[in-house]
VOVEX-582730 format. One record per atom (N, C-alpha, C): x, y, z; residue in one letter. Coordinates in steps of 0.02 Angstrom, whole numbers, plus 50000, padded with zeros to 5 digits. Layout:
<atoms>
<atom X="X" Y="Y" Z="Z" r="A"/>
...
</atoms>
This chain:
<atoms>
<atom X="50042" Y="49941" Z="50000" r="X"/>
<atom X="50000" Y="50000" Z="50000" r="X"/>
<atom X="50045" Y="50062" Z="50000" r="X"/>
<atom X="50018" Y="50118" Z="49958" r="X"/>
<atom X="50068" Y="50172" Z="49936" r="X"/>
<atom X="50030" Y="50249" Z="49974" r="X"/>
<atom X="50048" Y="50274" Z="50014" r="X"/>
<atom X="50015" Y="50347" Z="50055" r="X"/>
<atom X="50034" Y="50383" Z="49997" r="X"/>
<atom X="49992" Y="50411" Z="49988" r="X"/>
<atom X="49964" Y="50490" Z="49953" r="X"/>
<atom X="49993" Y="50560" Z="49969" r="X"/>
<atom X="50056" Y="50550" Z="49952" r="X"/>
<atom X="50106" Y="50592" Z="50026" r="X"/>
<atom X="50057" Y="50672" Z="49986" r="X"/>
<atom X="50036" Y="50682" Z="49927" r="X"/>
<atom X="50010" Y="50725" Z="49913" r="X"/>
<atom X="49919" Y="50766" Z="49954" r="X"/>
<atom X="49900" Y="50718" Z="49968" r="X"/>
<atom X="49854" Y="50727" Z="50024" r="X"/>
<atom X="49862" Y="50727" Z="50090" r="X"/>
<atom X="49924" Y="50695" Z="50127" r="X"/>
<atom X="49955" Y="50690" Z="50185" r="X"/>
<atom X="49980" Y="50783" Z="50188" r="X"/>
<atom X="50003" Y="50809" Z="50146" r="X"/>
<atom X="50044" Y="50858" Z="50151" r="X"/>
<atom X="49972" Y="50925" Z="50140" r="X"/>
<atom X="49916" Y="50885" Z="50114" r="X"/>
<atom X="49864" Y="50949" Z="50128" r="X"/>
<atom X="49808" Y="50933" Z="50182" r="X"/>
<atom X="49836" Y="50879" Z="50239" r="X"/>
<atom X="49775" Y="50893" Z="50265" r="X"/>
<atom X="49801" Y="50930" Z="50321" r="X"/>
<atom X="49747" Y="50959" Z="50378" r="X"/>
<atom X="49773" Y="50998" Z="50415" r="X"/>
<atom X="49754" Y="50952" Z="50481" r="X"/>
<atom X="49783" Y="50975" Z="50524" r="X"/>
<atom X="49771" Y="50929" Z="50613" r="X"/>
<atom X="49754" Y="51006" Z="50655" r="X"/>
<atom X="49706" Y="50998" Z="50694" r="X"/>
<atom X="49701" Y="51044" Z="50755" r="X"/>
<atom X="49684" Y="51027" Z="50812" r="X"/>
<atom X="49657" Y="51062" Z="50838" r="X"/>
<atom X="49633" Y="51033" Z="50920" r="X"/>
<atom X="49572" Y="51076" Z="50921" r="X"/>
<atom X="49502" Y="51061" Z="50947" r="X"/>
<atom X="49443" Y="51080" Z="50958" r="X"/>
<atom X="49433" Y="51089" Z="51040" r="X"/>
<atom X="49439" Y="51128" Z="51096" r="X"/>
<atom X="49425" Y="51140" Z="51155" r="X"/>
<atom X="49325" Y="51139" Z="51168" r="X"/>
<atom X="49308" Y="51085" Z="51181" r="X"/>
<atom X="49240" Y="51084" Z="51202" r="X"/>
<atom X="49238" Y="51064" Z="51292" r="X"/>
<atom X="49193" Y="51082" Z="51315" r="X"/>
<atom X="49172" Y="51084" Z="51379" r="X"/>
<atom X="49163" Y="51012" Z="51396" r="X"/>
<atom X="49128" Y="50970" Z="51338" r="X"/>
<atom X="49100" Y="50884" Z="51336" r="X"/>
<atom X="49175" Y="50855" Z="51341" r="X"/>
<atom X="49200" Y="50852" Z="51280" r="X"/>
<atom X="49278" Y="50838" Z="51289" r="X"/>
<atom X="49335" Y="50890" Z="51213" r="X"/>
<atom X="49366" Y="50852" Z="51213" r="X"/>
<atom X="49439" Y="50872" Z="51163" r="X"/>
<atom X="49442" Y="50861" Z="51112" r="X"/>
<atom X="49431" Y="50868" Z="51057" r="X"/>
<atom X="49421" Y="50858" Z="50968" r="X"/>
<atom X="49476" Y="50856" Z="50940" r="X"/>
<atom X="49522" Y="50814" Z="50905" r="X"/>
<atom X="49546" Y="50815" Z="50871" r="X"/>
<atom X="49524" Y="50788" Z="50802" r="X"/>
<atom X="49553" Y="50856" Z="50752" r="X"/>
<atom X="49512" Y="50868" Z="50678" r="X"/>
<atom X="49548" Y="50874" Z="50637" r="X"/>
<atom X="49542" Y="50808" Z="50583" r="X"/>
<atom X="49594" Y="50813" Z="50517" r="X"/>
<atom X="49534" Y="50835" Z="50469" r="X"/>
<atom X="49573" Y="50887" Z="50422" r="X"/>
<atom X="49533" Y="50905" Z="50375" r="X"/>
<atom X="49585" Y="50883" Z="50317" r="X"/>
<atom X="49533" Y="50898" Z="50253" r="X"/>
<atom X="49576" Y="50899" Z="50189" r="X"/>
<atom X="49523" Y="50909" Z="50118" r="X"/>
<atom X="49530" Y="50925" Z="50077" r="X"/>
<atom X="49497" Y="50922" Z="50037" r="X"/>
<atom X="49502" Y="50892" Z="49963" r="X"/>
<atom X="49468" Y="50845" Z="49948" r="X"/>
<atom X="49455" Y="50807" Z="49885" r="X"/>
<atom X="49427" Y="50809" Z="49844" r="X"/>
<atom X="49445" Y="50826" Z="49777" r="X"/>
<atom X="49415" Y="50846" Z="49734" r="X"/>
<atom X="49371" Y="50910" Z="49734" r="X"/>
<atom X="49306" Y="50908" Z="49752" r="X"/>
<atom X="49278" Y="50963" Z="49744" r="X"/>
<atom X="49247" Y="50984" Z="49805" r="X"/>
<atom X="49251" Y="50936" Z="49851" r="X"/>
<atom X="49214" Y="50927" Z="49922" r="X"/>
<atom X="49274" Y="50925" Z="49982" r="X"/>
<atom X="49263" Y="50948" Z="50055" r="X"/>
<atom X="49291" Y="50946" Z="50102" r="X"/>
<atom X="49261" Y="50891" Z="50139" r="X"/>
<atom X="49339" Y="50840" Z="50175" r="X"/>
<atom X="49312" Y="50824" Z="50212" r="X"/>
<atom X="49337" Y="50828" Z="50301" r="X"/>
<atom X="49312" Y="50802" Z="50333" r="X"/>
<atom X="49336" Y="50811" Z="50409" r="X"/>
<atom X="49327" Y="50739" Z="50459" r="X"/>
<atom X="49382" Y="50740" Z="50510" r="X"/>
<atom X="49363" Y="50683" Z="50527" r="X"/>
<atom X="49384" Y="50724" Z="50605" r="X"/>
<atom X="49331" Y="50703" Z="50658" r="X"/>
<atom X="49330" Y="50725" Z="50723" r="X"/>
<atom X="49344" Y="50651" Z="50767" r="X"/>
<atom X="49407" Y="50665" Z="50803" r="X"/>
<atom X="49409" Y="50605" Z="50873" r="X"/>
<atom X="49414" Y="50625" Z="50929" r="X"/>
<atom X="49338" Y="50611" Z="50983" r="X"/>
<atom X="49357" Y="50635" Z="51037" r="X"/>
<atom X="49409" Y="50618" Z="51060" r="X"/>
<atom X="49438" Y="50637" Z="51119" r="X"/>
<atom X="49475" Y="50640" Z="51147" r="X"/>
<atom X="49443" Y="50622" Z="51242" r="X"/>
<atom X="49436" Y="50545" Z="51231" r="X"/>
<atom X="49395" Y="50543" Z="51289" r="X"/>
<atom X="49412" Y="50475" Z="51293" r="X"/>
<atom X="49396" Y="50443" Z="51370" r="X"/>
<atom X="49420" Y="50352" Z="51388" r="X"/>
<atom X="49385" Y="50328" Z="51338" r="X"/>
<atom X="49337" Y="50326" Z="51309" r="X"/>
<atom X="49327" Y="50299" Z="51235" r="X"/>
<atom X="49300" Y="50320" Z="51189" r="X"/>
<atom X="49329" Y="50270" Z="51123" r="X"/>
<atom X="49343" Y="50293" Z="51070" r="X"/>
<atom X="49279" Y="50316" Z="51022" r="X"/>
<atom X="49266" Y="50399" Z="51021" r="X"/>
<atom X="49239" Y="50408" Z="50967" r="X"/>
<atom X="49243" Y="50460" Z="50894" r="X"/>
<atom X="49203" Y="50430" Z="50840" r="X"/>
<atom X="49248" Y="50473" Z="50777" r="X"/>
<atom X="49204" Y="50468" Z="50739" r="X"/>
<atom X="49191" Y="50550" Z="50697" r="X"/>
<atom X="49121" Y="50551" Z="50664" r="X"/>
<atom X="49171" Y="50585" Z="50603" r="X"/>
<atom X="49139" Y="50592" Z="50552" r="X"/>
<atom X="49173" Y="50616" Z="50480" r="X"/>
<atom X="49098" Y="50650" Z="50489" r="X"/>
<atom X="49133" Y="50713" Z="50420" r="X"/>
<atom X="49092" Y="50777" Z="50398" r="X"/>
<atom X="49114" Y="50779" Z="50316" r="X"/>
<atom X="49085" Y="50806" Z="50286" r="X"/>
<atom X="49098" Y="50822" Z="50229" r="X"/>
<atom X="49041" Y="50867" Z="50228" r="X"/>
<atom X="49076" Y="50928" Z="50171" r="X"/>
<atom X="49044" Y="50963" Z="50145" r="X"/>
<atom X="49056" Y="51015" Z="50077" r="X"/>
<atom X="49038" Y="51065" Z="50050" r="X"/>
<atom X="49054" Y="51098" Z="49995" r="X"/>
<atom X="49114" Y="51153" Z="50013" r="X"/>
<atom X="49088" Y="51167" Z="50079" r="X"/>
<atom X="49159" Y="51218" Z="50127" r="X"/>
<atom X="49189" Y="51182" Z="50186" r="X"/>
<atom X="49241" Y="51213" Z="50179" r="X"/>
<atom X="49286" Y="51180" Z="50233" r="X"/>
<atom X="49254" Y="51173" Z="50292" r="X"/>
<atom X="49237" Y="51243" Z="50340" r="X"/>
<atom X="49197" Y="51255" Z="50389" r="X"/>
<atom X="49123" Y="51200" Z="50392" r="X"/>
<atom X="49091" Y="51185" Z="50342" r="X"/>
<atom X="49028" Y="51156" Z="50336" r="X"/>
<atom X="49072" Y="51083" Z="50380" r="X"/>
<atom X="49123" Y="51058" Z="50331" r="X"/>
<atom X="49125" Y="50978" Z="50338" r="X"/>
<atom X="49163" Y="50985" Z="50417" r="X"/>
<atom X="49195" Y="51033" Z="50438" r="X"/>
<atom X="49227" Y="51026" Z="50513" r="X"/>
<atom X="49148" Y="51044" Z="50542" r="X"/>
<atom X="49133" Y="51079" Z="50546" r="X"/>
<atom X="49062" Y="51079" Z="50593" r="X"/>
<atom X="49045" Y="51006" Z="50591" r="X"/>
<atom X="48996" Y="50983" Z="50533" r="X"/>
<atom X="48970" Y="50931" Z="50544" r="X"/>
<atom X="49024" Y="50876" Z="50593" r="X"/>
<atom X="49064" Y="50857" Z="50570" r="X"/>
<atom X="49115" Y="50817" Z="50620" r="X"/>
<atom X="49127" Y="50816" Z="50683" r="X"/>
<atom X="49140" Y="50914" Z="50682" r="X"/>
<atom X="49141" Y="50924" Z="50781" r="X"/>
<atom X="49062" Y="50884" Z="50822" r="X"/>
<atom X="49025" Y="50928" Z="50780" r="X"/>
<atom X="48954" Y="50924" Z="50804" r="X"/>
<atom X="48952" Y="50854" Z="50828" r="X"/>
<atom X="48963" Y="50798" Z="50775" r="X"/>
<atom X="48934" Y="50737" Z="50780" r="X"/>
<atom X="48959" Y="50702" Z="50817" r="X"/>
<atom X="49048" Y="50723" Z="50832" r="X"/>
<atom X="49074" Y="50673" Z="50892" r="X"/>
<atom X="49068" Y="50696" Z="50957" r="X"/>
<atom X="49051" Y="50763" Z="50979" r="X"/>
<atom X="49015" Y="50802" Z="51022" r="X"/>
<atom X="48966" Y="50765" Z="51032" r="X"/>
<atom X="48903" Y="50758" Z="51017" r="X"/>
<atom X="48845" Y="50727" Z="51015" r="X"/>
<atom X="48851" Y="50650" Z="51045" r="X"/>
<atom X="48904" Y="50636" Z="51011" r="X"/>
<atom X="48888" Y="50541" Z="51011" r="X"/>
<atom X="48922" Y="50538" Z="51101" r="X"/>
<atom X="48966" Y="50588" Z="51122" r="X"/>
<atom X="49013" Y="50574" Z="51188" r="X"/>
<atom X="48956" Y="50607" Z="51227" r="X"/>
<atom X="48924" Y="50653" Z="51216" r="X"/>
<atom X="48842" Y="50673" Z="51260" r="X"/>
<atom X="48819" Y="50627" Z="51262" r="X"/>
<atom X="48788" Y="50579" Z="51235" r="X"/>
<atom X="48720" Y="50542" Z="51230" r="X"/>
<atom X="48756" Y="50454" Z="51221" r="X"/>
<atom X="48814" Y="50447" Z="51267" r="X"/>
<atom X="48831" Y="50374" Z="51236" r="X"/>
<atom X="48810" Y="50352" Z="51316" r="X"/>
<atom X="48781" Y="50374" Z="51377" r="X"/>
<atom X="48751" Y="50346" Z="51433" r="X"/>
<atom X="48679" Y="50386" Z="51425" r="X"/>
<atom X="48657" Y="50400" Z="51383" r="X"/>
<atom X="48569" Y="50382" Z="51359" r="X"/>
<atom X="48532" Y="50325" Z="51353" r="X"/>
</atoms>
């Protein structure tokens, strides 16, 4: 298997500060669409992907969703 050092070298890494827990967020964009991938940062493991037409769209959806899933995983 051969890495894409050309997509490695455009995606970006950050850190998301939420109150629930800690986000870490790879973005990058493909082709014509952004995408995002959110991992809390919590004793377990969760990780939601976003995509969207803007950068901002596909990191929202991502934060949002692994936010959400670490709220509501003792529902």
């Amino acid at each position: 298997m051969n890495l894409d050092n050309h997509l490695l070298r455009q995606t970006e890494r950050f850190h998301y500060d939420d109150p629930t827990c800690g986000v870490l967020v790879d973005v990058f964009r493909s082709g014509t669409h952004w995408h995002a991938v959110a991992i809390a940062e919590n004793a377990e493991w969760f990780c939601h992907n976003g995509f969207g037409d803007s950068k901002e769209q596909a990191i929202e959806e991502a934060v949002m969703g692994v936010i959400n899933l670490v709220r509501n995983r003792d529902l």
